[in-house]
C-alpha positions, 0 to 999 in steps of 0.5 A, spaced: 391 971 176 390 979 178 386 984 175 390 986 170 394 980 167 385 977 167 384 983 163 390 983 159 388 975 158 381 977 155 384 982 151 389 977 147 384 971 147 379 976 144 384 978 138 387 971 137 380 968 135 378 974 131 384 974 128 383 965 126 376 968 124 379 971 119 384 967 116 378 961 117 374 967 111 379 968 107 380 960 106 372 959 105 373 964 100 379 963 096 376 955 095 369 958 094 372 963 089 376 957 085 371 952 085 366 958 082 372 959 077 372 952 075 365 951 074 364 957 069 371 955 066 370 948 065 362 946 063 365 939 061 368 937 067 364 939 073 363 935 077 358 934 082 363 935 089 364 942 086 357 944 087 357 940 094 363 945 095 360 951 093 355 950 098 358 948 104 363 954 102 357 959 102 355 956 109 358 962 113 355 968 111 360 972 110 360 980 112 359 984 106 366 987 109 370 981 107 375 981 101 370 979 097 366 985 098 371 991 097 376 986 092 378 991 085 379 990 078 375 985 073 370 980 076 368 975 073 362 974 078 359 979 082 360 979 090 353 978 091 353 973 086 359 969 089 354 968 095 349 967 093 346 960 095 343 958 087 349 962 083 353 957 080 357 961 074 356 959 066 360 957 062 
């Protein structure tokens, strides 16, 4: 490869896995969010792999300029209460 197509190489490969990151946090947060959701709205049936979810969502930290950080309108939760590790919303 030449100089120029290596460097154009770097350059692509660099905006394909930034761009897969951010699909990935974007998935992590959506199934985070629902599962949140899903405890607070229904206390009778929550269900233990719930909980497993939510924590193995939350694994990743996500920057505080993520979606969930700059999201508007009426929240049920919080950001900081959406990441934090010993959150589960009440219902």
């Amino acid at each position: 490869m030449t100089d120029r197509n290596s460097a154009l190489y770097d350059e692509d490969f660099h905006a394909w896995t930034q761009e897969r990151a951010r699909r990935e946090r974007g998935s992590r947060l959506a199934v985070l969010l629902l599962h949140l959701l899903q405890w607070r709205c229904r206390p009778g049936t929550r269900l233990r792999s719930w909980s497993a979810t939510i924590d193995e969502q939350r694994l990743p930290k996500f920057p505080r300029d993520s979606s969930v950080a700059r999201s508007p309108g009426d929240r049920p939760f919080t950001p900081d209460e959406a990441l934090a590790r010993d959150f589960l919303p009440e219902g």
